[in-house]
N, CA, C and O atoms as CSV, one atom per row, in Angstrom:
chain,resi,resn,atom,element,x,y,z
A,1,UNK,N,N,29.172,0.063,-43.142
A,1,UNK,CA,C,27.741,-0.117,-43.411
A,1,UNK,C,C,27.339,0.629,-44.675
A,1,UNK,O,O,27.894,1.652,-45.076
A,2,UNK,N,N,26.278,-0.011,-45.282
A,2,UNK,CA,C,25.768,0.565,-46.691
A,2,UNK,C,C,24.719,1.450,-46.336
A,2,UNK,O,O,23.756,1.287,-45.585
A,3,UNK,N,N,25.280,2.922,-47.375
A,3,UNK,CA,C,24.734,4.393,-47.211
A,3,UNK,C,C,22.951,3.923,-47.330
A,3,UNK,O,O,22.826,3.053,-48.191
A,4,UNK,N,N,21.817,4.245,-46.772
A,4,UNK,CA,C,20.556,4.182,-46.860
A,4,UNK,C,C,20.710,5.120,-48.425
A,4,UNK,O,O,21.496,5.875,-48.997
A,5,UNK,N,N,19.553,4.556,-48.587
A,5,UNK,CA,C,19.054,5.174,-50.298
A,5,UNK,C,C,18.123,5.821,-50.182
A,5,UNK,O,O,17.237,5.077,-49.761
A,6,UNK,N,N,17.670,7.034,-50.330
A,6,UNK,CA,C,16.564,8.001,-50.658
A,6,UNK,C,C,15.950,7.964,-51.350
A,6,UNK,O,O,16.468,8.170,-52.448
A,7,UNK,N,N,14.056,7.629,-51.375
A,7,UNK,CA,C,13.572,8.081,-52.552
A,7,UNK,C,C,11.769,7.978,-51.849
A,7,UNK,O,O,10.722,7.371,-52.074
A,8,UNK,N,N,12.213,8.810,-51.087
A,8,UNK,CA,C,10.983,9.163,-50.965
A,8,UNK,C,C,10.459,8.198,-49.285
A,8,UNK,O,O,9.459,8.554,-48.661
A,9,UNK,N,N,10.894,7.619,-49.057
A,9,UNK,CA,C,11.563,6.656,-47.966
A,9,UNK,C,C,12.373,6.103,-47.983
A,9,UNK,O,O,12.674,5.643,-49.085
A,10,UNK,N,N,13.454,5.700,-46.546
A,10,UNK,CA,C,14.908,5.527,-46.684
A,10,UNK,C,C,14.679,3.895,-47.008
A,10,UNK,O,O,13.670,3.265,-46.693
A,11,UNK,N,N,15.722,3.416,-47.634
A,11,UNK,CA,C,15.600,1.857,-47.647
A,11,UNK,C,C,17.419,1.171,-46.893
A,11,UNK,O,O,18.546,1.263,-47.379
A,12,UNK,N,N,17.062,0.698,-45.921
A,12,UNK,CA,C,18.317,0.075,-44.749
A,12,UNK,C,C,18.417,-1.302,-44.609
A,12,UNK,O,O,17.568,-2.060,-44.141
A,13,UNK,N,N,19.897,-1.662,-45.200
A,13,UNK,CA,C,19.723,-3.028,-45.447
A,13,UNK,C,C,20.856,-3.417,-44.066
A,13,UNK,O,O,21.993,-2.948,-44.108
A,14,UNK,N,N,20.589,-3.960,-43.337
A,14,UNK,CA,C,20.558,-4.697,-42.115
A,14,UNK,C,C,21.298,-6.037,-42.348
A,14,UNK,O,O,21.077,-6.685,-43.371
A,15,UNK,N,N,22.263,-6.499,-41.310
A,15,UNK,CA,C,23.162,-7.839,-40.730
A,15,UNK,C,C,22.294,-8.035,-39.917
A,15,UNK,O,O,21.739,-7.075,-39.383
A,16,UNK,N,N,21.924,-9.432,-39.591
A,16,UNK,CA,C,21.681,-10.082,-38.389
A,16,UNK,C,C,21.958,-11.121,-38.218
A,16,UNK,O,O,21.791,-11.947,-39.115
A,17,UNK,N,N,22.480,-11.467,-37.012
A,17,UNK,CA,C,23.065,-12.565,-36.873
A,17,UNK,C,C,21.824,-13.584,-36.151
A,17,UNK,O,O,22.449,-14.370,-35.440
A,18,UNK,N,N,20.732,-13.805,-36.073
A,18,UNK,CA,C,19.854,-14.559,-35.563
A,18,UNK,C,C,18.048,-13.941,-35.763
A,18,UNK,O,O,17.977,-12.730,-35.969
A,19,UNK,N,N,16.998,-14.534,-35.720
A,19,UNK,CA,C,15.811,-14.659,-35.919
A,19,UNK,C,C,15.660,-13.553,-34.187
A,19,UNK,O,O,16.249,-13.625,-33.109
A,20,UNK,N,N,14.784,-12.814,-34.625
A,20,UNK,CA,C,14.706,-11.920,-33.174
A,20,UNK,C,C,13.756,-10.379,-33.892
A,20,UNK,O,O,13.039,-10.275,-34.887
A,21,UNK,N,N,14.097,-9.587,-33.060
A,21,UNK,CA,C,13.389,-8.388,-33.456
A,21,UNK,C,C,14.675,-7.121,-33.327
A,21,UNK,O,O,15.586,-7.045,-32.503
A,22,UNK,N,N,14.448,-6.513,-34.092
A,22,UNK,CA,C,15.267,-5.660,-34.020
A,22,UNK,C,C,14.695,-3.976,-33.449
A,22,UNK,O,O,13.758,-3.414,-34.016
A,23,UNK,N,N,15.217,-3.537,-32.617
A,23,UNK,CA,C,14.463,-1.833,-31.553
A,23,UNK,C,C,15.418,-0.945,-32.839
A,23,UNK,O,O,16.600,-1.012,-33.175
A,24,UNK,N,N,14.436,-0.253,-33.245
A,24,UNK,CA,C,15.125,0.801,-33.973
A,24,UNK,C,C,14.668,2.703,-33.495
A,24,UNK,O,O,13.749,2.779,-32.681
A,25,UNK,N,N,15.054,3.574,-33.801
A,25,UNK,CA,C,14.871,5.171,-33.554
A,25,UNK,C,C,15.357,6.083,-34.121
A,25,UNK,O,O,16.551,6.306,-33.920
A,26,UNK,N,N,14.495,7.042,-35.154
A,26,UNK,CA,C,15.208,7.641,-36.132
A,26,UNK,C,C,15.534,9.699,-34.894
A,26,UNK,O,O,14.759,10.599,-34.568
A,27,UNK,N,N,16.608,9.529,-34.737
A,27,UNK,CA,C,16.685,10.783,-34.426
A,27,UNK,C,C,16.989,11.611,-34.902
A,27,UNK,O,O,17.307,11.382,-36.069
A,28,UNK,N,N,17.153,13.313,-34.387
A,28,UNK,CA,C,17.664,14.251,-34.878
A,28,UNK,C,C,18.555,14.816,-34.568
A,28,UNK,O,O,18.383,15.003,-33.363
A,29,UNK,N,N,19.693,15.361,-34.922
A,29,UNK,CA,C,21.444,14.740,-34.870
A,29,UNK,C,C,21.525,15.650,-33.428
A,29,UNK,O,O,22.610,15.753,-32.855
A,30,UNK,N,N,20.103,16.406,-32.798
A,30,UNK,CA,C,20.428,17.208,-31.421
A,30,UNK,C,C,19.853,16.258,-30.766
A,30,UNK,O,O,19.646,16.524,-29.582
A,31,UNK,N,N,19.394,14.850,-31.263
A,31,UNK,CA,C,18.585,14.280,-29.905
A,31,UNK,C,C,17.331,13.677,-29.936
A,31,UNK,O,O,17.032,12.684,-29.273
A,32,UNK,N,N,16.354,14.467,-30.953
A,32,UNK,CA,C,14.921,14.195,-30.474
A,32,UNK,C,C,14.310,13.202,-31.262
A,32,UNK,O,O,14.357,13.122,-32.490
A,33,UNK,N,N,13.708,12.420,-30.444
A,33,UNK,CA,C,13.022,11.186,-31.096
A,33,UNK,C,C,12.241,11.755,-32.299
A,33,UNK,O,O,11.546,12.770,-32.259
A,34,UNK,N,N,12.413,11.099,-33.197
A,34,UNK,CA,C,11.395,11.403,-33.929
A,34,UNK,C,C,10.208,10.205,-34.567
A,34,UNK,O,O,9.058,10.527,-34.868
A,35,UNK,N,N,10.825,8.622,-34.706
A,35,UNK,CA,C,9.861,7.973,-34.173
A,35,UNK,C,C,10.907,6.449,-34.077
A,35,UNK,O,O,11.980,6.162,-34.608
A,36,UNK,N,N,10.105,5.798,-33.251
A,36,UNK,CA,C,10.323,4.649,-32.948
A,36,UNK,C,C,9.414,3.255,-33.202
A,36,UNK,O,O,8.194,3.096,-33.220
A,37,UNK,N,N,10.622,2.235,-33.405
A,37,UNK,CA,C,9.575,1.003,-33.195
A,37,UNK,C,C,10.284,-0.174,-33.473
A,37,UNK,O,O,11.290,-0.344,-32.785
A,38,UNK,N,N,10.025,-0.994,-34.274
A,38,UNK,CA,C,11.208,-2.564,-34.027
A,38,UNK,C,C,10.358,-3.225,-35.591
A,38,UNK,O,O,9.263,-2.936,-36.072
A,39,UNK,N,N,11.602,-4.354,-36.122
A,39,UNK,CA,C,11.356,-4.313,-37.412
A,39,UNK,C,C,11.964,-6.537,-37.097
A,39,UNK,O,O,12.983,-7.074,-36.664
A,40,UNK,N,N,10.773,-6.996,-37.569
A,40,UNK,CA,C,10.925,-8.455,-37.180
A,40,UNK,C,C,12.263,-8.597,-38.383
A,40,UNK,O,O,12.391,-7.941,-39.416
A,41,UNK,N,N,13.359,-9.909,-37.727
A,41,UNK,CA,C,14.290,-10.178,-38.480
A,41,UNK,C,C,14.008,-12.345,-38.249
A,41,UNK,O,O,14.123,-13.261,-37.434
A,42,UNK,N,N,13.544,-11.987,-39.850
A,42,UNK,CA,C,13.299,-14.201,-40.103
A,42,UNK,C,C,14.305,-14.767,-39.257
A,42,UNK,O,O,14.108,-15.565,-38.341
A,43,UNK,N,N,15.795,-14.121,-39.771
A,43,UNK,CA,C,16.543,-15.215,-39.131
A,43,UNK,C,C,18.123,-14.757,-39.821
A,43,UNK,O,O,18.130,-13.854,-40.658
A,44,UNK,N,N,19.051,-15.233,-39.534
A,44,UNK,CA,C,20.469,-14.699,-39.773
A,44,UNK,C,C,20.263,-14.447,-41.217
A,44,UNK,O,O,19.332,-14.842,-41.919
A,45,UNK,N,N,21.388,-13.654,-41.580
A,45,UNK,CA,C,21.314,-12.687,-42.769
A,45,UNK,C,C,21.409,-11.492,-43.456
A,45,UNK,O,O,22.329,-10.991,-42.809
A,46,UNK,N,N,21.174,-10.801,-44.163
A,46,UNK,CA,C,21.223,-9.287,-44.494
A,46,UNK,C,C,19.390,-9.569,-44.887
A,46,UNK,O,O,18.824,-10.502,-45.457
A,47,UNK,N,N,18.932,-8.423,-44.341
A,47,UNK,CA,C,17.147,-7.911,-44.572
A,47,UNK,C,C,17.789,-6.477,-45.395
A,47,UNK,O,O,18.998,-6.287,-45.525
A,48,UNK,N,N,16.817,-5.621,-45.861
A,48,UNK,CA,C,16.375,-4.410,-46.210
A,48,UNK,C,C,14.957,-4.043,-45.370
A,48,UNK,O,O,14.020,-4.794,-45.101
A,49,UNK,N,N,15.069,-3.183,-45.179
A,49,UNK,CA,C,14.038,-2.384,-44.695
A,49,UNK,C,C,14.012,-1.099,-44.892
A,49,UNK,O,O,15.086,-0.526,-45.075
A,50,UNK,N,N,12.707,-0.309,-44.898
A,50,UNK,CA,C,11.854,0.904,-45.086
A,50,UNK,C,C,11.393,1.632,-44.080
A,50,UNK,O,O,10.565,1.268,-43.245
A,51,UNK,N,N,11.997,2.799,-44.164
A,51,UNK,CA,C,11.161,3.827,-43.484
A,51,UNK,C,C,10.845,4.808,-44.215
A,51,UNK,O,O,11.518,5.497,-44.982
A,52,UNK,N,N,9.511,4.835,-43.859
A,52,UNK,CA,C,9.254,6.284,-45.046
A,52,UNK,C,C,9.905,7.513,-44.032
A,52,UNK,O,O,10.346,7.530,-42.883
A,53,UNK,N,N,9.720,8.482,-45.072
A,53,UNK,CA,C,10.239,9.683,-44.721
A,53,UNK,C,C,9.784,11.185,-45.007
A,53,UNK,O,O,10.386,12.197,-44.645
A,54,UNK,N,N,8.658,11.121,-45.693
A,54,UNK,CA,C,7.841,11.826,-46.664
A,54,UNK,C,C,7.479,13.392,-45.464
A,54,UNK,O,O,7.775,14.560,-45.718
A,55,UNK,N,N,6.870,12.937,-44.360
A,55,UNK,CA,C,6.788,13.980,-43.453
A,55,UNK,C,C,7.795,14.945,-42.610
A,55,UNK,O,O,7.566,15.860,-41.819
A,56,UNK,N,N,9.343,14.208,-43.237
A,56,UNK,CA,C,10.210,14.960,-42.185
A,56,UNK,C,C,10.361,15.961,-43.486
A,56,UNK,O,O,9.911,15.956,-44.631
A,57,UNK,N,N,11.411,17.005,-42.557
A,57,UNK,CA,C,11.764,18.360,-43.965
A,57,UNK,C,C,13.278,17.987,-44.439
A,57,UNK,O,O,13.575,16.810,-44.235
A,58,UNK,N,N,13.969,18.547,-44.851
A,58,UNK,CA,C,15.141,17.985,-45.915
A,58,UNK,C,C,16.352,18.018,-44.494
A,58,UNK,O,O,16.187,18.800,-43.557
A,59,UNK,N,N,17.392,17.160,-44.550
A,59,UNK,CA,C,18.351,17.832,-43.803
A,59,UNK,C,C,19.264,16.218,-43.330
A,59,UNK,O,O,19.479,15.371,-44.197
A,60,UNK,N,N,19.643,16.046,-42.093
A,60,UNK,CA,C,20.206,15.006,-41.461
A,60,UNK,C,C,19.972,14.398,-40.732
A,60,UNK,O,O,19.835,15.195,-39.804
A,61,UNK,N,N,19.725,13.150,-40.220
A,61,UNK,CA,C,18.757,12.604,-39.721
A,61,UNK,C,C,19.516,11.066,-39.285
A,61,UNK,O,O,19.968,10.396,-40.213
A,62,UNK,N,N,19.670,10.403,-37.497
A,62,UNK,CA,C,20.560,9.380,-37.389
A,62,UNK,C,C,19.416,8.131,-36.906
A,62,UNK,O,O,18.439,8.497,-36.253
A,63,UNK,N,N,19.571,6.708,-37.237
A,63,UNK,CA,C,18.757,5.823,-37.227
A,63,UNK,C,C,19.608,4.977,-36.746
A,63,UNK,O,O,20.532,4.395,-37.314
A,64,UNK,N,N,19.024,4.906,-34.976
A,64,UNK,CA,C,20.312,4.249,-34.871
A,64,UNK,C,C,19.408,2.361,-34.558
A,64,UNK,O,O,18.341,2.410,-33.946
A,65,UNK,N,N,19.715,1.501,-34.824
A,65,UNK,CA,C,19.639,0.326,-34.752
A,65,UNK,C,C,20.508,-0.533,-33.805
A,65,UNK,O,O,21.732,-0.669,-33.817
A,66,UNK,N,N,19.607,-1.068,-33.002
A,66,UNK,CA,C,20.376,-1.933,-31.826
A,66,UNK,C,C,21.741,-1.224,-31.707
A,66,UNK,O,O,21.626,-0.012,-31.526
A,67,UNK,N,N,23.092,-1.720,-31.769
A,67,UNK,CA,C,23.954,-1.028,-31.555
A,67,UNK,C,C,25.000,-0.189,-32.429
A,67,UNK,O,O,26.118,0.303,-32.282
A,68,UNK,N,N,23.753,-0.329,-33.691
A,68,UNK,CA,C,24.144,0.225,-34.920
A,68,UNK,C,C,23.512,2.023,-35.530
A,68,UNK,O,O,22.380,2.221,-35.970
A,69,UNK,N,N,24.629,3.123,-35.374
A,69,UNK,CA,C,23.981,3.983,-36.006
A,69,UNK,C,C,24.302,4.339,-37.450
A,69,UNK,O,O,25.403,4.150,-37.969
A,70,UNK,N,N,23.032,4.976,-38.170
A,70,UNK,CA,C,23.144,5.119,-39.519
A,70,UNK,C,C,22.501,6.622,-39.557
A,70,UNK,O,O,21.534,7.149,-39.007
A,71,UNK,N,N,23.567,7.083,-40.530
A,71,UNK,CA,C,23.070,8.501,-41.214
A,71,UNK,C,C,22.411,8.528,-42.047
A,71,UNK,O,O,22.697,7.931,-43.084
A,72,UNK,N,N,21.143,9.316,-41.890
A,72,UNK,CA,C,20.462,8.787,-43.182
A,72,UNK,C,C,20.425,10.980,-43.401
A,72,UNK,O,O,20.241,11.953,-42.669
A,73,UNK,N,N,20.726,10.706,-44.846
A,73,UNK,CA,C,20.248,12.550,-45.929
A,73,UNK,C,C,19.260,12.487,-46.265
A,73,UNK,O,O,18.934,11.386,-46.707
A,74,UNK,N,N,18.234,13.563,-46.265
A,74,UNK,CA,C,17.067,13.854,-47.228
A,74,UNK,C,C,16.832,15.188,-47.930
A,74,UNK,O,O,15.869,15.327,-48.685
């Protein structure tokens, strides 16, 4: 999977294999939610998507997607 890009919010470019919604949750590598929610997908393909990030503090941070997790740095 391709590293998320930093700049001020992460940008995550996403596979999907069908039109649906995708459940996403950015945690903190001990656990704690830090927020949640679901990101509409048109239809099979690679999307990009955004999460800002502006309020968390610098460090490591896992986003995990349906059955996909991603490390995201800030």
């Amino acid at each position: 999977s391709t590293m998320p890009v930093y700049d001020g919010s992460w940008t995550v470019a996403l596979t999907a294999g069908s039109i649906g919604t995708l459940p996403y949750r950015l945690v903190t590598p001990s656990g704690q939610i830090l927020t949640e929610g679901t990101w509409e997908v048109p239809g099979a393909g690679s999307w990009v998507y955004t999460l800002p990030a502006h309020s968390y503090s610098s460090g490591i941070y896992l986003l995990q997607v349906g059955d996909q997790v991603y490390r995201l740095v800030k």
